[in-house]
C-alpha positions in Angstrom: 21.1 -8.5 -8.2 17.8 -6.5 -7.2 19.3 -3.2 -7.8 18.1 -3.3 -11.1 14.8 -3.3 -10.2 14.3 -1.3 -7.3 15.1 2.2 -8.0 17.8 5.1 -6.3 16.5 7.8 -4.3 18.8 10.0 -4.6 19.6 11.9 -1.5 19.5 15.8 -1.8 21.8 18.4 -1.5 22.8 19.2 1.9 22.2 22.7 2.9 19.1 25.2 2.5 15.9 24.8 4.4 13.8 21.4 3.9 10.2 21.3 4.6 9.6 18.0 7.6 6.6 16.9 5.3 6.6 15.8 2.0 2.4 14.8 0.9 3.1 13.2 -2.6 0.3 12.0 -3.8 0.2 9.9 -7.1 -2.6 9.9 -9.1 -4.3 8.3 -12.5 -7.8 9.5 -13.6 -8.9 9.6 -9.8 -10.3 13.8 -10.5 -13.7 12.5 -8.8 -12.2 11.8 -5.6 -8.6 13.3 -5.5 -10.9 17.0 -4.2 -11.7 14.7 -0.7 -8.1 13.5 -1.3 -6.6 17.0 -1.0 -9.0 18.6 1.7 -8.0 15.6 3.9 -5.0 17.0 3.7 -5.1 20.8 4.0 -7.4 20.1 6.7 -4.1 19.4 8.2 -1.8 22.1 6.4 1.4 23.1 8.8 2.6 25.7 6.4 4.6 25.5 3.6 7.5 26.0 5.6 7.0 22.6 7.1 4.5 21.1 4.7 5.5 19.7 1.0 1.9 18.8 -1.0 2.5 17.6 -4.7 0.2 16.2 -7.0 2.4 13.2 -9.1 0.0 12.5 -12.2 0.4 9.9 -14.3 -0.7 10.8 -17.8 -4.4 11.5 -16.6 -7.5 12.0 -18.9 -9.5 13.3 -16.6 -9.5 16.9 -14.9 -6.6 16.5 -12.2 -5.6 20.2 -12.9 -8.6 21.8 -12.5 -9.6 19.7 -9.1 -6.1 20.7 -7.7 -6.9 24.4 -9.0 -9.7 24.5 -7.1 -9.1 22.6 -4.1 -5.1 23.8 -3.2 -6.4 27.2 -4.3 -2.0 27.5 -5.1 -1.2 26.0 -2.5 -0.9 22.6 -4.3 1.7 22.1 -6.9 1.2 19.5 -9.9 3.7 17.3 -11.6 2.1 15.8 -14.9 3.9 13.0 -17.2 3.7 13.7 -20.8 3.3 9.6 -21.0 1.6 7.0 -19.3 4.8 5.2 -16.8 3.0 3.0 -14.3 2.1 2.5 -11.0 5.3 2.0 -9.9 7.0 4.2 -11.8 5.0 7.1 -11.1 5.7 5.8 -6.9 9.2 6.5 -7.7 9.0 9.9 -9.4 6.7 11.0 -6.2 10.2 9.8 -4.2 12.5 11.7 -6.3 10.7 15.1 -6.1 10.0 14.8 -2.5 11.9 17.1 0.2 11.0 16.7 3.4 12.8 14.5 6.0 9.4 12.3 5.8 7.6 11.3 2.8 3.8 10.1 3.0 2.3 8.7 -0.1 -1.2 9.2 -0.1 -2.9 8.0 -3.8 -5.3 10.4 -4.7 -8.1 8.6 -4.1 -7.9 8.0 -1.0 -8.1 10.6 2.7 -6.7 10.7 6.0 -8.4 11.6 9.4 -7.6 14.8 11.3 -4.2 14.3 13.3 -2.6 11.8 10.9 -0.1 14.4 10.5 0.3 15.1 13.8 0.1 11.5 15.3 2.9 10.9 13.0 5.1 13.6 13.7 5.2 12.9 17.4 6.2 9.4 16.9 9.1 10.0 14.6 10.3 12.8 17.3 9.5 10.8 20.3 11.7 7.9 18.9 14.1 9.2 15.8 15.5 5.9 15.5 12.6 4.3 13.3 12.8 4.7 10.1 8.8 4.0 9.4 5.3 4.7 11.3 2.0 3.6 10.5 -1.5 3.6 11.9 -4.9 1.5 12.1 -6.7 2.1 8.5 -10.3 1.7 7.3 -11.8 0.8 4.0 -14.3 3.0 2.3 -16.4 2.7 -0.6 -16.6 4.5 -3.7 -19.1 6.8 -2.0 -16.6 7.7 0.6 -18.7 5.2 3.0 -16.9 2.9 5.8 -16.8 -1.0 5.1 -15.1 -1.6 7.8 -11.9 -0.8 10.0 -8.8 -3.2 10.7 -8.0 -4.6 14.2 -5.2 -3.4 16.1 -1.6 -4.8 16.0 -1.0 -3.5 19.6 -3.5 -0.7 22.1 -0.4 1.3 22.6 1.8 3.9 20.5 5.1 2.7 20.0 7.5 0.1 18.2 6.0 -2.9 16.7 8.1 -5.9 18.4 9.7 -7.9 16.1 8.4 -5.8 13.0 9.7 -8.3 10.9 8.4 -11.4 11.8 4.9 -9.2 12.3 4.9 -7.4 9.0 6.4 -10.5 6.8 3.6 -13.0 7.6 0.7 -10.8 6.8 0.2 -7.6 4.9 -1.0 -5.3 7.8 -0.1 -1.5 6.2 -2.1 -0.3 3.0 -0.1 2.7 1.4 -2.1 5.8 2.9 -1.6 4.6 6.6 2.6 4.9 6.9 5.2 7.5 6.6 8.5 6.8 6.0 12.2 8.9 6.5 13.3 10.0 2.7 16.4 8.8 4.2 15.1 5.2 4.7 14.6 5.6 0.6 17.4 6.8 -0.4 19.1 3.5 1.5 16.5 1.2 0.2 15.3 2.0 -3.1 11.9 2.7 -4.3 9.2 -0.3 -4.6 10.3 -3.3 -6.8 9.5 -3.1 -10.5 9.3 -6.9 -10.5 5.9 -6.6 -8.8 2.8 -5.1 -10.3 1.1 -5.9 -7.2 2.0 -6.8 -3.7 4.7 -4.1 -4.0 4.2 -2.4 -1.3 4.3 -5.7 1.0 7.3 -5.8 0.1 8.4 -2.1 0.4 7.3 -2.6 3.8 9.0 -5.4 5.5 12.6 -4.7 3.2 12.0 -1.1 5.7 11.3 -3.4 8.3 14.8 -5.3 7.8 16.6 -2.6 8.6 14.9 -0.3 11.1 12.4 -0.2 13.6 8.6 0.3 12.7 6.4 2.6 14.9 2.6 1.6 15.7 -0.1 4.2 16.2 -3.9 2.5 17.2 -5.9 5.0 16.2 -7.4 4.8 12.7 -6.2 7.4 10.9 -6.4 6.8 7.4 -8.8 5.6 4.7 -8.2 3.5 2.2 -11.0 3.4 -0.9 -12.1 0.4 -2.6 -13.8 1.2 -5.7 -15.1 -1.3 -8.5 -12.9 0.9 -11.2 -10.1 0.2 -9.9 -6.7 -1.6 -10.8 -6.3 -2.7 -7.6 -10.4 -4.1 -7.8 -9.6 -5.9 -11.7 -6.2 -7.7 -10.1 -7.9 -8.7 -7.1 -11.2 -10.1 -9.4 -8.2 -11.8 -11.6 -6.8 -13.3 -8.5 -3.8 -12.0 -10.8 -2.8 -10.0 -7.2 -2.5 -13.5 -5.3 -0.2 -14.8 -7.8 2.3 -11.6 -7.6 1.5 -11.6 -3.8 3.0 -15.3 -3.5 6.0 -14.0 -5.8 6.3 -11.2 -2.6 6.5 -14.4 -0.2 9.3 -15.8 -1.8 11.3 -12.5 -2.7 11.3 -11.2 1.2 11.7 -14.8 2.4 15.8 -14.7 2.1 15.8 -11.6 4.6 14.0 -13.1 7.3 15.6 -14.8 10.1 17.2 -18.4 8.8 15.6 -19.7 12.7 12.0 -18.5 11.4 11.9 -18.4 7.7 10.4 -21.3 6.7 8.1 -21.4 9.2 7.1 -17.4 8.3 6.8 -18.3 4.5 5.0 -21.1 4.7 2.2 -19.3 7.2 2.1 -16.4 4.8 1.5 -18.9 2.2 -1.1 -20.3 4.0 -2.8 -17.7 5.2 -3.5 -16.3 1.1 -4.3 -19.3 0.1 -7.0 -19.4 2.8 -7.9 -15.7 2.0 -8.4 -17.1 -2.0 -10.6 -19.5 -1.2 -12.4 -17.0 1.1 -12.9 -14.8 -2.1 -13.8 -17.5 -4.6 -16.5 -18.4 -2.6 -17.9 -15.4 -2.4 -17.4 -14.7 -5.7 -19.5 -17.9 -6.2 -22.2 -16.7 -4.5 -22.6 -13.8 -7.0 -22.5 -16.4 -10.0 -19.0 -14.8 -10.9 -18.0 -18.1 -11.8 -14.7 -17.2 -13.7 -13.3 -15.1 -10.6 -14.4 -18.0 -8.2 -12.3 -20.7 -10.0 -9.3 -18.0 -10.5 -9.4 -18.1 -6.8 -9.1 -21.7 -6.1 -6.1 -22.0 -8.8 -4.6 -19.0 -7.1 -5.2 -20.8 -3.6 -3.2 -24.0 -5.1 -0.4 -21.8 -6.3 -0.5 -20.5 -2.7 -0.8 -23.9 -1.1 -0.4 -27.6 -1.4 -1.5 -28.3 2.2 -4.3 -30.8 2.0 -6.9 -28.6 3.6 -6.2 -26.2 1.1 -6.0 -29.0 -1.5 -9.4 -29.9 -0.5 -11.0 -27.4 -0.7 -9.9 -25.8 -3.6 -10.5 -28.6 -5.9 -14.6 -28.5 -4.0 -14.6 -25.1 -4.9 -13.5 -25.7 -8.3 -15.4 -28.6 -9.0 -18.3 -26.4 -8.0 -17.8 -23.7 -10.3 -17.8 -26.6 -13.3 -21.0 -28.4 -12.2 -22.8 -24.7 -11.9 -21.3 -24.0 -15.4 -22.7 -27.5 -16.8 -26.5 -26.6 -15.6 
């Protein structure tokens, strides 16, 4: 049973006026960036009518309360755990307080480009059927710089054919870049405890199960890659590829039986490839350690011989460098 580990959203009372917008934004000793985080946002203010924007703080250290102070100027309210809960913990509780009809969950460290909002609210008007929309993303450095921005799943605004079979062989959406219905949530459950990293994969394409999934091609949100970060350790780890692979395997059984082994094994595949991709550029730093956690996580991927290959090259290199 995976109700155990994927959380109720509880839906709300009916009656009395709910905002459309619900901007819960989760944060853990971010304070240096959460300020960009929250002018992204009230760049973009409807009104509080139509406009929910909580801080969800998990256990901070750092000066959360002071930044939102300053920033929301009251206009922001603050949740703050007495206790350290976890990522996904701390996801959930953003859920459960939210009260608009959508929720967007943007971590605090990270922004989104004028007419997010407004991109997203047309699509979920112009087609109420979908439960989920998101948009082309960039990556930014610590300094708020852009790395790069992702290609586009399709020119045009509108569903995502087969949303399923698109979603489940890659991860396509980062967090910041989708909004969801609360009442997709409250069917679902939140994110699944069982993964401490790849979660949101999996969030994505269980959503994509059961409803349709709206595409928007302009870049819209930002998505920060800092050195600091628990998302930068796992991925240094390779600990993120082994989780990610668990993802494979837990969203295989709701794919189509026609396609699934085919779509597991490509998703497979295609990490193991990315592994291998990041081990050897991890060698080329003389990060030796992350370079041969990358080709063991590339074998727990994949036992294809090109990936056997080059795996055991890549690791063979990492013990002759160690050796000199």
């Amino acid at each position: 049973m995976t109700e155990q580990y994927r959380s109720r959203i509880a839906p709300l009372p009916e009656g009395g006026d709910r905002p459309l917008w619900s901007i819960m934004i989760p944060s853990y000793n971010c304070a240096q960036y959460l300020g960009e985080t929250l002018e992204s946002v009230l760049a973009q203010d409807m009104g509080t009518s139509a406009m929910q924007i909580e801080v969800v703080d998990d256990a901070s250290t750092d000066n959360v309360h002071e930044v939102v102070q300053k920033i929301g100027q009251g206009r922001v309210s603050v949740y703050q755990h007495a206790a350290n809960v976890g990522q996904i913990a701390n996801f959930t509780e953003c859920l459960r307080r939210s009260r608009g009809n959508i929720v967007h969950l943007l971590h605090g460290d990270d922004r989104v480009r004028p007419g997010f909002y407004a991109a997203m609210t047309s699509a979920f008007h112009q087609d109420p059927d979908i439960g989920a929309a998101f948009c082309r993303w960039s990556l930014i450095d610590g300094d708020g710089k852009l790395i790069e921005t992702m290609r586009q799943e399709q020119p045009w605004a509108g569903r995502i054919p087969d949303a399923l079979a698109c979603l489940a062989s890659e991860q396509r959406i980062t967090t910041p870049s989708i909004a969801v219905r609360r009442s997709v949530w409250e069917t679902l459950g939140s994110f699944d405890s069982r993964l401490e990293c790849a979660e949101d994969w999996e969030m994505w394409v269980r959503i994509a199960a059961h409803y349709p999934v709206w595409y928007e091609p302009a870049p819209l949100a930002e998505y920060r890659q800092r050195p600091d970060s628990t998302t930068d350790r796992n991925s240094r780890s390779a600990r993120e590829l082994h989780f990610t692979a668990r993802a494979i395997d837990m969203m295989a059984p709701i794919l189509p039986a026609a396609s699934r082994a085919e779509t597991r094994k490509a998703a497979r595949e295609a990490y193991a490839r990315s592994a291998l991709e990041k081990g050897h550029r991890y060698y080329a730093t003389g990060d030796l350690s992350a370079a041969r956690a990358h080709a063991l996580a590339a074998l727990h991927l994949s036992r294809s011989a090109g990936t056997l290959l080059r795996a055991l090259r890549l690791g063979f290199r990492t013990l002759r460098a160690r050796s000199l």
